[in-house]
TIVEX-270297 format. One line per 10 residues: for each residue x, y, z of N, C-alpha, C. Coordinates in nm, 3 decimals, always signed. Example, Ala and Ser with C-alpha at 12.3 -4.5 7.8 and 13.67 -1.06 7.14 Angstrom:
BEGIN
+1.319/-0.569/+0.780/+1.230/-0.450/+0.780/+1.320/-0.330/+0.780  +1.285/-0.225/+0.708/+1.367/-0.106/+0.714/+1.290/+0.003/+0.787
This chain:
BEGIN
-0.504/+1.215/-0.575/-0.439/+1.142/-0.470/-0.306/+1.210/-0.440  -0.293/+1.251/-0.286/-0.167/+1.297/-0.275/-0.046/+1.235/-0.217  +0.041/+1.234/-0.240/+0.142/+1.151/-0.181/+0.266/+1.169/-0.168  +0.365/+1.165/-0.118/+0.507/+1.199/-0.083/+0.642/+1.109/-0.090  +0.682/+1.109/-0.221/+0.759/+1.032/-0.221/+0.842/+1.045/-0.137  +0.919/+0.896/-0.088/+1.025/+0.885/-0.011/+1.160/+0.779/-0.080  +1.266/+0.791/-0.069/+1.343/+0.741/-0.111/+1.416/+0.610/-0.020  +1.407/+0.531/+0.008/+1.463/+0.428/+0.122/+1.517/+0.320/+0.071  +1.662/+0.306/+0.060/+1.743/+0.175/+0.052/+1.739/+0.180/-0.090  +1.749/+0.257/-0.176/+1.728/+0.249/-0.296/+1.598/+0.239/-0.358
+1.507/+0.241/-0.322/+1.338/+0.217/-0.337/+1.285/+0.347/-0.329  +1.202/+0.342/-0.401/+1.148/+0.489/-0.432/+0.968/+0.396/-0.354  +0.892/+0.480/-0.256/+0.844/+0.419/-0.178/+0.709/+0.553/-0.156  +0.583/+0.537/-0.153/+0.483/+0.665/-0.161/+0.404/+0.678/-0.025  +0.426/+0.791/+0.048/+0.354/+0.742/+0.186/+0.240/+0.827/+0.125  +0.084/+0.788/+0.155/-0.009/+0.844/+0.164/-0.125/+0.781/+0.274  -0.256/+0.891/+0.289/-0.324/+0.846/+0.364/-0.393/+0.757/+0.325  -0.429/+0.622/+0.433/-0.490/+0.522/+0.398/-0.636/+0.579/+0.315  -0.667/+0.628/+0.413/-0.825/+0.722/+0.319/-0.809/+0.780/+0.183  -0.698/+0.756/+0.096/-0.699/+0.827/+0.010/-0.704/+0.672/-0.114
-0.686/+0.581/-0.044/-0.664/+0.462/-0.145/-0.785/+0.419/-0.112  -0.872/+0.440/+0.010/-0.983/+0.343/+0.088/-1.083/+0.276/+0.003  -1.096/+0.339/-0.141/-1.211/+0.325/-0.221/-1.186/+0.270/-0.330  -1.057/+0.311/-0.350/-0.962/+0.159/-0.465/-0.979/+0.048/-0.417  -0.908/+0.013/-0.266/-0.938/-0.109/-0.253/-1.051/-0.178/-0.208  -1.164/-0.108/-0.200/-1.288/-0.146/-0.209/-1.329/-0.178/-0.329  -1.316/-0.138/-0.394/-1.344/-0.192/-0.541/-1.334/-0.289/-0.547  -1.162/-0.350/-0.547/-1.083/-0.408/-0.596/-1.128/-0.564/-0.481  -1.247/-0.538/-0.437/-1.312/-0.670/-0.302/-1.199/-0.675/-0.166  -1.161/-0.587/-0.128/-1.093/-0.591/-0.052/-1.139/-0.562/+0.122
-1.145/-0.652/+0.229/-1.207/-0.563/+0.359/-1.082/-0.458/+0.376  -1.158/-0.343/+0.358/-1.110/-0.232/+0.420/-1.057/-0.213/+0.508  -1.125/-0.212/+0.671/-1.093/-0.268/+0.786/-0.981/-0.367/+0.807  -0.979/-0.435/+0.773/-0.894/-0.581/+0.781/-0.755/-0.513/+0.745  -0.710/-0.461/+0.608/-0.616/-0.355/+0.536/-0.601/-0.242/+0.616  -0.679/-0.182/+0.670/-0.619/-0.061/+0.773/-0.505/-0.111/+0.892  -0.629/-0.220/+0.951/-0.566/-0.275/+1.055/-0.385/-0.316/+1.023  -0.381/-0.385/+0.947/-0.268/-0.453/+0.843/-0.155/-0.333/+0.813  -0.207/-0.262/+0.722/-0.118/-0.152/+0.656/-0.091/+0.001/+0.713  -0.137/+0.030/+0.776/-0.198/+0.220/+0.825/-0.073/+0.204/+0.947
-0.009/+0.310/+0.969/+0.063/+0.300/+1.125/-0.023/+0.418/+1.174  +0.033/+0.450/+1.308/-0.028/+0.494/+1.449/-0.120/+0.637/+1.345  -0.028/+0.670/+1.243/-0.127/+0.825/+1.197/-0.180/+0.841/+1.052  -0.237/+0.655/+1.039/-0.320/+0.653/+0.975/-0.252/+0.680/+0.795  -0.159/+0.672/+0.777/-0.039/+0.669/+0.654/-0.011/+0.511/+0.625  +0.001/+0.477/+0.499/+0.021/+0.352/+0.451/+0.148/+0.403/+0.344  +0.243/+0.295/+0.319/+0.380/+0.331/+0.239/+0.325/+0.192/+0.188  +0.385/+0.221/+0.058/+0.331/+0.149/-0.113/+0.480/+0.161/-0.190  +0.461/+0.042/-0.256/+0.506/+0.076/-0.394/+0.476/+0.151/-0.498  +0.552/+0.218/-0.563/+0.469/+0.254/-0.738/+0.381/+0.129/-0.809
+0.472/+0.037/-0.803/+0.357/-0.113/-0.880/+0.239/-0.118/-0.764  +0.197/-0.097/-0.636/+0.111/-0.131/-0.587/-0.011/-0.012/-0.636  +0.064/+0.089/-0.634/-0.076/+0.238/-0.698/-0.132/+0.205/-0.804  -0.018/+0.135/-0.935/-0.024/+0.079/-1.049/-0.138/-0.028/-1.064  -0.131/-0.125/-0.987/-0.241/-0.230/-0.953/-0.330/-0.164/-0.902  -0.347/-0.080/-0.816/-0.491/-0.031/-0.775/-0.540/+0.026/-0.897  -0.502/+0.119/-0.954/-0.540/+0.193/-1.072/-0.604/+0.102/-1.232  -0.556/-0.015/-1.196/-0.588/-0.122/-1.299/-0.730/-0.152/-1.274  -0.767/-0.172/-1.424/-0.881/-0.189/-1.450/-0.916/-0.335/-1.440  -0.812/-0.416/-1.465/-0.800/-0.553/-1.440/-0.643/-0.625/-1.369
-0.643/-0.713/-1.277/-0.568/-0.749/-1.250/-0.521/-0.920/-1.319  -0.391/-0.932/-1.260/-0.334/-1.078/-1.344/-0.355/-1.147/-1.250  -0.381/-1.308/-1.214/-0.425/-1.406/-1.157/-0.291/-1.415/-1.090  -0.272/-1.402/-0.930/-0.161/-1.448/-0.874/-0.075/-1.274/-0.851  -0.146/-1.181/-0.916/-0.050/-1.044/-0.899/-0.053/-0.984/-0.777  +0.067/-0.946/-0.730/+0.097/-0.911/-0.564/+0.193/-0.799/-0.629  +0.138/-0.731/-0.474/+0.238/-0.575/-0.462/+0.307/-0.584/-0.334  +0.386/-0.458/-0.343/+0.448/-0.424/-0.231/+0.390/-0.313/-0.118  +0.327/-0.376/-0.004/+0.343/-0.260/+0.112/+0.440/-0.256/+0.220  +0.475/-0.141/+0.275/+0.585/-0.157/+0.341/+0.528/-0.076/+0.510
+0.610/-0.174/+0.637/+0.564/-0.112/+0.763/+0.650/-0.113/+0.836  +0.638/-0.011/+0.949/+0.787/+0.007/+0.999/+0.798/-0.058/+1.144  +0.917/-0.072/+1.166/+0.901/-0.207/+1.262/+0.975/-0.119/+1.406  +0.991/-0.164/+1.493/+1.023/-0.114/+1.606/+1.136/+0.011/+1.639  +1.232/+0.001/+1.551/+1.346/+0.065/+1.538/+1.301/+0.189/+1.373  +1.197/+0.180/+1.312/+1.173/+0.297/+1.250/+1.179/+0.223/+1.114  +1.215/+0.137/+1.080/+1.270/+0.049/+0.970/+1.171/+0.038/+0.897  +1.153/+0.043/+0.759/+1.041/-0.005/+0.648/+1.093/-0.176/+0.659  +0.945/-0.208/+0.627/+1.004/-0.337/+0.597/+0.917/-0.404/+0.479  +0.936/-0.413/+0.410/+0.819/-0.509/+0.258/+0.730/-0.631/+0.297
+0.613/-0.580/+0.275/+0.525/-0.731/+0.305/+0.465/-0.681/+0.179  +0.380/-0.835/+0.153/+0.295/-0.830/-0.012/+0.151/-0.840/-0.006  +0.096/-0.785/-0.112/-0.056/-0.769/-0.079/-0.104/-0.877/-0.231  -0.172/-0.945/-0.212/-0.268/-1.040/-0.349/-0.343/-0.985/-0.384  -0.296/-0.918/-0.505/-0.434/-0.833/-0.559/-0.578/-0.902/-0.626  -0.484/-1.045/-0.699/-0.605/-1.160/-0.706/-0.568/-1.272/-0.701
């Protein structure tokens, strides 16, 4: 998985292509589709947390565990929304 860290507001933040997580969160019962729509901007890149790669990579998740994705809003801005991993 490749990815590029970015540094923003103090947050250490991973842009990669949605296609590169697409099959984690399939696993993990997730609509795909639904999550693109949601997370991906115009070129198809999704920005994550480290704890959110962390949770994908888990073999099991904790009841109630949420991550961080982040999307950028009109003016270029990240902004944090949360994903329920279960």
């Amino acid at each position: 998985m490749r990815t590029l860290k970015l540094s923003y507001r103090g947050s250490e933040i991973n842009k990669i292509l949605f296609s590169e997580i697409e099959d984690y969160l399939e696993e993990k019962g997730f609509n795909v589709s639904e999550l693109f729509d949601m997370m991906a901007d115009e070129r198809e890149y999704v920005y994550v947390s480290n704890g959110f790669l962390r949770g994908l990579m888990a073999e099991e998740n904790e009841v109630g565990e949420w991550h961080h994705f982040f999307k950028k809003d009109s003016d270029g801005d990240l902004v944090a929304e949360r994903l329920r991993f279960k």
